[in-house]
C-alpha positions as CSV (number, residue, x, y, z in Angstrom):
1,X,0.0,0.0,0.0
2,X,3.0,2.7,1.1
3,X,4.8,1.4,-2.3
4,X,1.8,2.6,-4.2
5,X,1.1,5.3,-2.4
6,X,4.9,6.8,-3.3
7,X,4.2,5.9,-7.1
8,X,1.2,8.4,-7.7
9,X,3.1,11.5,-8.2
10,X,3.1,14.7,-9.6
11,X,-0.3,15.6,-8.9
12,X,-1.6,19.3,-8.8
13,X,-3.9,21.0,-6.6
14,X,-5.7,23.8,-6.5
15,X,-5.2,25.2,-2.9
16,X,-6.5,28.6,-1.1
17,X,-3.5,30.3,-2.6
18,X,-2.7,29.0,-5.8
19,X,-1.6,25.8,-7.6
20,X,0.6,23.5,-6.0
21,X,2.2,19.8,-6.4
22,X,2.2,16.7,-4.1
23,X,5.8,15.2,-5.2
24,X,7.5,12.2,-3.9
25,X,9.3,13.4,-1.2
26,X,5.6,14.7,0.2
27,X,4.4,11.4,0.1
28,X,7.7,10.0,1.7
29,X,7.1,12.7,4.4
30,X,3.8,11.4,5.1
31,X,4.7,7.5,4.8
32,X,7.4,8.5,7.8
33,X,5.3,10.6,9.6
34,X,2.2,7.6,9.7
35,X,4.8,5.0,10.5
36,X,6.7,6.7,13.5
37,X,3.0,7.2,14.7
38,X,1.9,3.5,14.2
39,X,5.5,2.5,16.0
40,X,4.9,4.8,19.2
41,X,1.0,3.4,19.2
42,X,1.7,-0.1,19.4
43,X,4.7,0.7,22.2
44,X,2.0,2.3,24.2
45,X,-0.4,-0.6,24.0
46,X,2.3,-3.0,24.4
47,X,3.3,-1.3,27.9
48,X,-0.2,-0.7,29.0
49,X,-1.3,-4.5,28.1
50,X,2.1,-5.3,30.5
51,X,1.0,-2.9,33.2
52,X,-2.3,-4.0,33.4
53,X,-2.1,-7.9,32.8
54,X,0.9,-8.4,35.2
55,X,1.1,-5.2,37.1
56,X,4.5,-3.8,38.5
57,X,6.8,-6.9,38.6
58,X,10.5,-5.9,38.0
59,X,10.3,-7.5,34.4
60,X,7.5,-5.3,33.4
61,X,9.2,-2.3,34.4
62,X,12.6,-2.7,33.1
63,X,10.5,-3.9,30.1
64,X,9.0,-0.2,30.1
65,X,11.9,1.7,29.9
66,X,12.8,0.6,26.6
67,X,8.7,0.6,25.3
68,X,9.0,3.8,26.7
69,X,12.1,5.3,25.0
70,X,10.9,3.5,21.9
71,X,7.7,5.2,22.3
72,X,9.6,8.9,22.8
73,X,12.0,8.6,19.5
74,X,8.9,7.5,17.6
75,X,7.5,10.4,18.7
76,X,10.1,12.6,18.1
77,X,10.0,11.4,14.4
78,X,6.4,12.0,14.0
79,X,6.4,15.3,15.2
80,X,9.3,16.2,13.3
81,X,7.5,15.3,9.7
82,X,4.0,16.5,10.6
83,X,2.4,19.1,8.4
84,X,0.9,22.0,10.5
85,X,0.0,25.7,9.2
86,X,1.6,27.0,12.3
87,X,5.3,26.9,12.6
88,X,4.9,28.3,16.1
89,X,2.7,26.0,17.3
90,X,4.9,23.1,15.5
91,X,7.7,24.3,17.2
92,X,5.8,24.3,20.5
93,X,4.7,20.8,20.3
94,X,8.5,19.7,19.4
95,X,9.9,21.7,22.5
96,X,7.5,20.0,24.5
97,X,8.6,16.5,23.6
98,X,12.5,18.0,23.6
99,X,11.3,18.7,27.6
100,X,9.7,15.2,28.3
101,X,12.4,13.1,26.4
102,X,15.4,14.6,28.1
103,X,13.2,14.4,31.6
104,X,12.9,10.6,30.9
105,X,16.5,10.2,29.5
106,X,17.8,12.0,32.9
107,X,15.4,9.7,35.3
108,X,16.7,6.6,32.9
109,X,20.6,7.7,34.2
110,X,19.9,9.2,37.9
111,X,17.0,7.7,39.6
112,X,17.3,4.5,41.7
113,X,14.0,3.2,40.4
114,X,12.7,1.9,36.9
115,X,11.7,5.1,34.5
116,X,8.1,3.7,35.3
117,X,8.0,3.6,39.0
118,X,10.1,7.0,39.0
119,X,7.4,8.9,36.8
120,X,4.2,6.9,38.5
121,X,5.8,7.1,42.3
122,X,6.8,11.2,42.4
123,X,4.5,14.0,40.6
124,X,7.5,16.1,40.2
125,X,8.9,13.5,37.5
126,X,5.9,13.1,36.2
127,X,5.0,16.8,35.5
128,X,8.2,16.9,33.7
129,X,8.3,13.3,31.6
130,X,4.8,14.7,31.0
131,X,5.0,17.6,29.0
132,X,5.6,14.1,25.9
133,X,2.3,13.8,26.5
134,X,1.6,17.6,26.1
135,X,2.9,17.1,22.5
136,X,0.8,13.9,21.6
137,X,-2.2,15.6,23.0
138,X,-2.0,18.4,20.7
139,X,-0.9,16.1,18.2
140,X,-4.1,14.2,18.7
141,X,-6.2,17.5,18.4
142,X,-4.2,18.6,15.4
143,X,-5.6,15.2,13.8
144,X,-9.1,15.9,15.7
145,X,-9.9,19.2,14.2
146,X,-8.3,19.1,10.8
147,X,-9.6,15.0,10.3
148,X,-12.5,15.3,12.9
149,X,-12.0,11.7,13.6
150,X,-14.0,10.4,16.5
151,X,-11.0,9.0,18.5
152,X,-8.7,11.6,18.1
153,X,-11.7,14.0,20.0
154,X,-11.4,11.0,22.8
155,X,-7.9,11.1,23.3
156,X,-7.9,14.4,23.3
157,X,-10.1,14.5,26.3
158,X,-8.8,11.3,27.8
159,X,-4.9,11.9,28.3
160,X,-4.8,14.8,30.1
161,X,-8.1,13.4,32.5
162,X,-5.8,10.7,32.8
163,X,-2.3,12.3,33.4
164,X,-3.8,15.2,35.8
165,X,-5.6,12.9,37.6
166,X,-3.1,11.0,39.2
167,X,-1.0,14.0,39.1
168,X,-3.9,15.7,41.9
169,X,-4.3,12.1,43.1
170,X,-8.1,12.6,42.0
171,X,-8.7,9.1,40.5
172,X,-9.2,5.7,42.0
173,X,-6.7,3.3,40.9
174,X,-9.9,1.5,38.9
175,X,-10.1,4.7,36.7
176,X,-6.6,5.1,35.8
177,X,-6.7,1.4,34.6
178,X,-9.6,2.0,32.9
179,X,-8.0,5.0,31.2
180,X,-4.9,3.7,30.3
181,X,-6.7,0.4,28.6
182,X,-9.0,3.4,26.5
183,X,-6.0,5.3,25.7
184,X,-3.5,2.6,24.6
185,X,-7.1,0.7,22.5
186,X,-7.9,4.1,20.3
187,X,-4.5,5.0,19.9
188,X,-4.3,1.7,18.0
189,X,-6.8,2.1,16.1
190,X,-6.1,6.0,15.5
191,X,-2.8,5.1,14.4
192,X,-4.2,2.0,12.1
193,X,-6.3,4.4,10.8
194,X,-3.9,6.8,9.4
195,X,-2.3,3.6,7.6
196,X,-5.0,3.4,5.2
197,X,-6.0,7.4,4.7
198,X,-5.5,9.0,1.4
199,X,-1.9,10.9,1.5
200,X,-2.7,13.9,-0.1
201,X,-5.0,15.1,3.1
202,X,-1.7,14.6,5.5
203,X,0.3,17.0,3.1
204,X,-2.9,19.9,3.2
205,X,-2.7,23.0,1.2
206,X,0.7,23.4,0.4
207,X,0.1,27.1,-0.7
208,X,-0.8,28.1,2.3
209,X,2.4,27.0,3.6
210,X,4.2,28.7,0.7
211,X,2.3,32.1,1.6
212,X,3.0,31.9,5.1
213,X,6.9,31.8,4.5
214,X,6.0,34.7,1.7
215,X,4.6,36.9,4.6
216,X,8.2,36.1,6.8
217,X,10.3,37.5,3.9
C-alpha cells in the first residue's frame, strides 16, 4: 500500500492560494510521519497490556523503559515530519517533547527506580516526563480538528483526565486502569487508521504554507 502510495506522483492542486504539487518526497514525508505514529501506538499498548495484565513486577518495568524510550523517538520522528500551518505551534509541540524526552532520558541515568515507577511514584517527575504527552495531546487534536476523527476527539479529552488525575491524586486506581486500557485501545486504532488514509489530506494545502513563509520574507 506505502509502495503505491509513493508511485502516484506529480499531482496538482488547487489550494487557497494558488496551484501546488504533491511530489515524492511529500508522500515520503507522510509514509514517515504515519509509521513513526503506528511505532509509538503499538509501544504504548504493548506497555499498557504489561502494566495491566501483570502489574508492576520488575520485568514489566525494566520492560517499560525501553517501550517507553521507543515510544519517545517515535514520537520525536512524527512530530518532526508532521504538516501543521503553524510553525509556532509546531515548534511548541516539538519543544514539549524535547522537555519530556530529556526528563525521561535524565530519570533513565539518575534515579534509583525503573523510569516507570520514577514517573508513577513522584509528581515532580511526572509533570516533567509529562510535558511528551503535552505534545501527543496536541498532536491528537491537530488530527481531531483538521480529520475530525472520533478518536482523536477521545484522546484528546482522555490523556490529560488521565495524566492530571493522578497528578492531583483525584482518580481511584480503577479509573486510571480504565483510562490507560481506552487510551492505549484508540490509539491503535487511531494510528491504524492513518495507515490506510489518502496521503494527499496529511500533506494539506501546500500554498498556504508557501504564503506563510511569503509573509516572513
Amino acid at each position: 500500500m506505502f509502495l503505491q502510495a509513493l508511485e502516484e506522483t506529480g499531482e496538482v492542486y488547487q489550494g487557497h492560494f494558488g496551484e501546488f504539487e504533491v511530489t515524492k518526497h511529500d508522500r515520503i514525508g507522510v509514509v514517515v510521519y504515519r509509521g513513526a505514529l503506528l511505532v509509538a501506538a503499538l509501544a504504548f499498548a504493548v506497555g499498557a497490556i504489561l502494566i495491566l495484565r501483570w502489574g508492576p513486577q520488575a520485568s514489566v518495568l525494566n520492560s517499560l523503559t525501553a517501550l517507553f524510550l521507543g515510544f519517545c523517538a517515535a514520537m520525536g520522528v512524527s512530530l518532526a515530519t508532521i504538516h501543521i500551518y503553524m510553525v509556532s505551534l509546531h515548534r511548541t509541540l516539538q519543544v514539549f517533547w524535547a522537555i519530556g524526552t530529556g526528563a525521561a532520558l535524565w530519570l533513565c541515568v539518575r534515579s534509583a527506580e525503573p523510569l516507570a515507577a520514577a514517573i508513577y511514584n513522584h509528581p515532580v517527575n511526572l509533570m516533567a516526563v509529562g510535558w511528551i504527552f503535552v505534545a501527543l495531546t496536541g498532536l491528537f487534536f491537530k488530527e481531531a480538528f483538521c480529520f475530525n476523527r472520533l478518536e482523536t476527539k477521545f484522546l484528546t479529552f482522555i490523556a490529560p483526565v488521565l495524566l492530571l488525575g493522578h497528578w492531583l491524586q483525584l482518580l481511584p486506581i480503577a479509573a486510571e486502569r480504565s483510562l490507560l486500557g481506552a487510551w492505549a485501545v484508540l490509539f491503535l486504532i487511531f494510528a491504524l487508521r492513518k495507515v490506510v488514509q489518502p496521503i494527499p489530506p496529511d500533506i494539506g494545502d501546500k500554498s498556504v504554507f508557501t504564503y506563510l513563509e511569503e509573509q516572513k520574507a
